[in-house]
C-alpha positions in Angstrom: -36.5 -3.7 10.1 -34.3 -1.8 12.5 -30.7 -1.6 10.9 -28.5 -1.4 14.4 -25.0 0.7 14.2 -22.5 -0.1 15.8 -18.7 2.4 15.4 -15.4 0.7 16.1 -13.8 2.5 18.4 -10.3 0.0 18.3 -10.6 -0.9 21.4 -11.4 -4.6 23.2 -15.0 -3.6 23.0 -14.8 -3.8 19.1 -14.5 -7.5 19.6 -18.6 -8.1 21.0 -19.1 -5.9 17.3 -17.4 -8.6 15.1 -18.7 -11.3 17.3 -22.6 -9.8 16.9 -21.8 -9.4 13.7 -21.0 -12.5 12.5 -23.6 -13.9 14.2 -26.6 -12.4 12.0 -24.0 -13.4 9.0 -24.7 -17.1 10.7 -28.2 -16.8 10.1 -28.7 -15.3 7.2 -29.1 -11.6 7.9 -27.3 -8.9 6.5 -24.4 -6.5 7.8 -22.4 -3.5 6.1 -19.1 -3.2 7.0 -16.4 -1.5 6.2 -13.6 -2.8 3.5 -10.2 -0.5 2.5 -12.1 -0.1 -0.9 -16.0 1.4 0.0 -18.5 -0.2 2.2 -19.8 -3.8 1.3 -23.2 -5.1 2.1 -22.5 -8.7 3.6 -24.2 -12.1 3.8 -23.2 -15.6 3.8 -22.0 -16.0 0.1 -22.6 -20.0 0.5 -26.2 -19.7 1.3 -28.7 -19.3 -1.5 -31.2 -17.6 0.8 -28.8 -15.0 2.1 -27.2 -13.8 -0.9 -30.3 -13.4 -2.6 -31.1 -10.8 0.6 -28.5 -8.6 -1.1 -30.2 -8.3 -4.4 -33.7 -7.9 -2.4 -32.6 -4.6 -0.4 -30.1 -3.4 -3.1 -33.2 -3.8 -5.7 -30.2 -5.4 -7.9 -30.7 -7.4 -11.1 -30.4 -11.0 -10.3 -28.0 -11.7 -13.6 -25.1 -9.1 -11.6 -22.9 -11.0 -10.0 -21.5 -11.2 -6.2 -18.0 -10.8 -5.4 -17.1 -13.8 -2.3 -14.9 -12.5 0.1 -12.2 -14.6 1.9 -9.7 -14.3 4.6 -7.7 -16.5 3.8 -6.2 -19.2 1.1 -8.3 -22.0 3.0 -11.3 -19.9 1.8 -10.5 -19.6 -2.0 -9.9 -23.5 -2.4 -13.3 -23.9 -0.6 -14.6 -22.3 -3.8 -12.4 -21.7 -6.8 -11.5 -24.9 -9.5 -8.1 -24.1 -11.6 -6.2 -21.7 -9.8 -3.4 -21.2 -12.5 0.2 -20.1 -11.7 -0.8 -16.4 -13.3 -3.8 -16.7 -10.4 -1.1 -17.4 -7.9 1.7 -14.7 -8.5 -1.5 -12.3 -9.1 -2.3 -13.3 -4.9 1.3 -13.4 -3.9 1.6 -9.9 -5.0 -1.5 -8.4 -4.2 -3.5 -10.3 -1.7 -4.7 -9.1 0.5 -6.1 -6.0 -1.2 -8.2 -4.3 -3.7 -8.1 -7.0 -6.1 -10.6 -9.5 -7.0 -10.0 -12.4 -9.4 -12.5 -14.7 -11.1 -12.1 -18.6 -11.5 -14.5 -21.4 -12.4 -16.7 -22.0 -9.6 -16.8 -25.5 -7.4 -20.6 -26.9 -6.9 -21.0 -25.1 -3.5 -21.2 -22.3 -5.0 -24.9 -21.2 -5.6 -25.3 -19.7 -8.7 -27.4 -17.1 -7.1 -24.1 -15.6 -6.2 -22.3 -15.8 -9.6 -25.1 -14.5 -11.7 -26.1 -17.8 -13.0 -22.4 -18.3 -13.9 -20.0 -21.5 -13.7 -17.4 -18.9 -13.1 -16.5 -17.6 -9.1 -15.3 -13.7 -8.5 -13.1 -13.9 -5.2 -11.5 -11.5 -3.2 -8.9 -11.3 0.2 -9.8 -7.5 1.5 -7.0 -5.8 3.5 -9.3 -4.0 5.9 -8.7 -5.0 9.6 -12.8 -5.1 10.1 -13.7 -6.8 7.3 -11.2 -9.3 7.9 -12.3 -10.3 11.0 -15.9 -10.8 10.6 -14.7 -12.9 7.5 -12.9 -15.3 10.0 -15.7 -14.5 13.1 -18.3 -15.4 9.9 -16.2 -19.1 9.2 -17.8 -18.3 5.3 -16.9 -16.8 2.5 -19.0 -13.3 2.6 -20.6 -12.1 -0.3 -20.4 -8.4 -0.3 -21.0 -5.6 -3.3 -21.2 -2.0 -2.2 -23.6 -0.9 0.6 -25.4 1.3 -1.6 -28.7 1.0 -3.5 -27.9 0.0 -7.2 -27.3 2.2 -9.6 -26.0 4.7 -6.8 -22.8 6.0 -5.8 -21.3 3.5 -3.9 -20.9 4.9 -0.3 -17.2 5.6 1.5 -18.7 7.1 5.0 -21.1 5.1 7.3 -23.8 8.4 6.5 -24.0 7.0 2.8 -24.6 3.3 4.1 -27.6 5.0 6.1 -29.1 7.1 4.1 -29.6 3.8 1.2 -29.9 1.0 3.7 -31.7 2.3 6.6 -34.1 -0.5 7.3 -33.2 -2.6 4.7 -30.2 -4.6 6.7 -29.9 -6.0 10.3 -26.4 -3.8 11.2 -24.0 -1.5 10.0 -20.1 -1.5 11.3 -19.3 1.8 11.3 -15.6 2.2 10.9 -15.4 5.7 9.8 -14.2 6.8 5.8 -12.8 4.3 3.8 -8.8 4.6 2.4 -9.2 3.8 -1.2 -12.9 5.1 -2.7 -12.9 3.0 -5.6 -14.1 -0.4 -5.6 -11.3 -3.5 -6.3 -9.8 -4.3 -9.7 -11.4 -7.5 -10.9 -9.3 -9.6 -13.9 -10.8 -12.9 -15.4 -8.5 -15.5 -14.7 -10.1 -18.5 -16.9 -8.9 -17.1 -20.0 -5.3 -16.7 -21.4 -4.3 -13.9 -20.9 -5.9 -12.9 -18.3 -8.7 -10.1 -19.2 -9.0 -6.7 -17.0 -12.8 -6.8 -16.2 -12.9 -3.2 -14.2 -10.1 -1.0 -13.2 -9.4 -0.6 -9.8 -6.4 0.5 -7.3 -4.3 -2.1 -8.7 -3.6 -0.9 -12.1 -2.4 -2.5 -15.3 1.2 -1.8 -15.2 1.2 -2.8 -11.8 -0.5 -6.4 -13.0 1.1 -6.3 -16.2 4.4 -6.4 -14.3 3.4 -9.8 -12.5 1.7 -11.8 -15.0 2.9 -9.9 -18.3 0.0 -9.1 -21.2 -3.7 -8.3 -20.2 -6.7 -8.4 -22.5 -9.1 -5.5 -21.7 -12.7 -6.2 -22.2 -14.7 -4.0 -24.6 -17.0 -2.6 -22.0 -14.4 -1.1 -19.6 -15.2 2.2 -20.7 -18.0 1.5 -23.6 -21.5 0.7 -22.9 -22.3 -3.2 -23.0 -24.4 -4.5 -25.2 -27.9 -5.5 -24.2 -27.6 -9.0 -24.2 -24.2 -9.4 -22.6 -24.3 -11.4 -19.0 -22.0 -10.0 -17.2 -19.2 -11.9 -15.6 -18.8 -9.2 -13.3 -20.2 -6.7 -11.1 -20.2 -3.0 -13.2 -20.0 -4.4 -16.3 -23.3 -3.9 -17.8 -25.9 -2.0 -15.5 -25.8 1.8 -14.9 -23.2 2.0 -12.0 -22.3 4.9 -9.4 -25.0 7.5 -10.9 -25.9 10.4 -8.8 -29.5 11.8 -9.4 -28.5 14.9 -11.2 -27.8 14.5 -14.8 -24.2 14.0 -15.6 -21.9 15.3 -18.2 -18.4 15.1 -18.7 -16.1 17.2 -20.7 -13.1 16.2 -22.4 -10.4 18.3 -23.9 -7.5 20.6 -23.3 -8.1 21.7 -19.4 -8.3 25.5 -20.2 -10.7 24.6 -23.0 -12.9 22.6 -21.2 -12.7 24.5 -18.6 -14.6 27.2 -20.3 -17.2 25.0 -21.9 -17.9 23.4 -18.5 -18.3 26.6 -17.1 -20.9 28.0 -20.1 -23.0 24.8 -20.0 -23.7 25.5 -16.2 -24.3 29.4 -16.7 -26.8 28.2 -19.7 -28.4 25.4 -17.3 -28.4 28.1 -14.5 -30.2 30.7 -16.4 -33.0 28.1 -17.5 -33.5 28.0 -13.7 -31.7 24.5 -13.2 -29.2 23.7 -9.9 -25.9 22.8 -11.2 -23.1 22.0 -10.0 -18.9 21.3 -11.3 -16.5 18.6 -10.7 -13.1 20.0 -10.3 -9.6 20.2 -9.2 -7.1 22.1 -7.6 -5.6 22.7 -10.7 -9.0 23.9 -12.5 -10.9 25.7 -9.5 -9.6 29.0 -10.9 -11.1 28.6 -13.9 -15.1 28.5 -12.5 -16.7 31.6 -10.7 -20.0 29.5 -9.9 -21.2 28.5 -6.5 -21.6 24.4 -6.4 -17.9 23.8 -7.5 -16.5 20.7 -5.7 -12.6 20.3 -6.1 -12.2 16.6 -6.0 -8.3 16.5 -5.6 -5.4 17.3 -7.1 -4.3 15.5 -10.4 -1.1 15.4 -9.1 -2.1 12.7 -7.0 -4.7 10.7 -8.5 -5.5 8.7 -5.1 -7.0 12.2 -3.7 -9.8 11.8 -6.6 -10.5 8.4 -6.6 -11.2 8.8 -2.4 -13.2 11.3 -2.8 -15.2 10.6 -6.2 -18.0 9.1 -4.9 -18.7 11.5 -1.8 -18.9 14.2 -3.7 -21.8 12.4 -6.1 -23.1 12.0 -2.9 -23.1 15.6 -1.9 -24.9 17.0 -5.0 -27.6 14.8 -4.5 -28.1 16.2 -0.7 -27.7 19.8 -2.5 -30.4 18.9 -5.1 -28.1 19.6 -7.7 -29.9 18.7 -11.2 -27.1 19.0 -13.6 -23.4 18.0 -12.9 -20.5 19.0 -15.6 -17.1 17.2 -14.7 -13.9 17.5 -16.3 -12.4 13.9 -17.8 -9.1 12.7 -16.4 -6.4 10.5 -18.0 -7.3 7.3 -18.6 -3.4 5.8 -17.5 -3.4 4.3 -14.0 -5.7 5.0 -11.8 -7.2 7.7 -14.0 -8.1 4.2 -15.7 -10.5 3.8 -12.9 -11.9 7.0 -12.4 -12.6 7.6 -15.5 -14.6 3.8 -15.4 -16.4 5.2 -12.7 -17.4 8.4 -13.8 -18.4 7.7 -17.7 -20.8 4.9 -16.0 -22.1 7.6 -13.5 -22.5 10.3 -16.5 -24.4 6.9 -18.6 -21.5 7.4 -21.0 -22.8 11.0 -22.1 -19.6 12.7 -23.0 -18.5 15.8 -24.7 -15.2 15.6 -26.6 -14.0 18.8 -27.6 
């Protein structure tokens, strides 16, 4: 299969895009586009055939479920039974955006989406693109992350290529994405409502709007075998890069120093390594491969650029990777979600 790309350019040519587009979404084919979280891999979310594309060229497990994605309220009550007044001021505060909410499914819904589920996961993206080959689409588009799973999930139109070259009809390239991280998702069909995966929209922020949040066990401990997963990143191994992963935890000047001995000892064995870092911690290595991820004064600069820089040590072919941990408050919730699934929860607490 040729994959055509196609780069928004905002101007009235980007209109043909969204109008091809949603045309091979019409019949069942598959397009990557562009969302304000990371890339999704698109197909009509209300046709059995299509959404099981999306497992076929992701090689996902057919028990992970889909998120749907709407554009507008018309589009969740096509889909969703017992939206509850928590549901509501949960939308009214943060739809559209980076947060995805799961209520029981209506019969439409094919269960290839939900994993085999009665239950629905729904979101309204913000993005400008993805919005308008939702309405272009007229269906709700099931889209995970444009990446092979398992992998880092991609934030540049070069990480959509490099997994799904071949494997999908197009590719909206609309340059890097805002956020890095993909969307909160809380379980609204049980009281309270329970935090699923951590995302942009954090728990004070949804605390503050619907008041107390259960958190589910497996937010940042591996799931059990046996557990079906009522979400996407819940079970599986999520957002690993090829290297072997470990991550440090401790005082920063501490594990600073054992970050940096581990790669000297990994080095000397004749091993590529490489070191996640920050602007607060780069003085601390003299090594080569050090990546400075952001500054943890501003947590958003990590969470964009997380994933990329997974992404780079692969292209390196970087065989060990030693990160330091971040708070696990606000967004350090998420990328701390992120990377323990990445590292396959190997951890060294110091």
């Amino acid at each position: 299969m040729d994959t055509w790309i196609r780069k928004l350019t905002a101007s009235p040519e980007d209109e043909d895009i969204y109008i091809q587009a949603a045309q091979i979404i019409c019949r069942g084919g598959l397009v990557a586009f562009p969302t304000e979280t990371v890339y999704g891999l698109g197909a009509d979310g209300m046709s059995e055939d299509a959404a099981g594309k999306i497992y076929a060229a992701k090689g996902r497990p057919s028990d992970n479920p889909l998120i749907l994605h709407i554009a507008d309220r018309e589009g969740l009550d096509r889909i969703a039974d017992k939206v509850t007044e928590k549901a509501e001021k949960l939308m009214q505060s943060f739809w559209p955006g980076p947060l995805t909410l799961i209520f029981e499914k209506k019969k439409e819904v094919p269960y290839c989406v939900t994993g085999g589920l009665e239950t629905v996961a729904v979101r309204m993206p913000s993005h400008p693109a993805a919005r308008e080959l939702i309405r272009k689409s007229q269906t709700a588009i099931a889209a995970p992350s444009a990446n092979v799973s398992g992998r880092p999930s991609p934030t540049r139109a070069e990480h959509v290529i490099e997994d799904m070259a071949g494997r999908i009809d197009m590719l909206i390239d609309g340059g890097s994405v805002g956020i890095g991280l993909e969307s909160t998702i809380v379980d609204m069909t049980v009281d309270p409502p329970m935090l699923l995966r951590p995302g942009y929209v954090t728990v004070p922020m949804l605390e503050q709007v619907v008041g107390e949040l259960q958190m589910d066990p497996s937010l940042m401990e591996e799931a059990a075998p046996d557990v079906k997963p009522k979400a996407p990143g819940m079970k599986y191994r999520h957002y690993a890069p090829k290297a072997e992963l470990t991550i440090v935890e401790g005082e920063l000047a501490e594990a600073a120093e054992e970050i940096a001995r581990l790669a000297e000892e990994k080095r000397r064995q004749g091993y590529r390594t490489g070191i996640i870092a920050t602007e607060e911690t780069r003085r601390f290595y003299h090594e080569e491969d050090v990546r400075v991820i952001g500054t943890r004064q501003d947590e958003e600069t990590i969470a964009r650029h997380l994933f990329a820089v997974l992404r780079e040590f692969d292209e390196l072919g970087t065989q060990y990777i030693f990160s330091e941990a971040f708070s696990q408050q606000d967004l350090g919730q998420a990328i701390m979600n992120r990377l323990i699934k990445a590292a396959g929860h190997q951890i060294i607490r110091l």
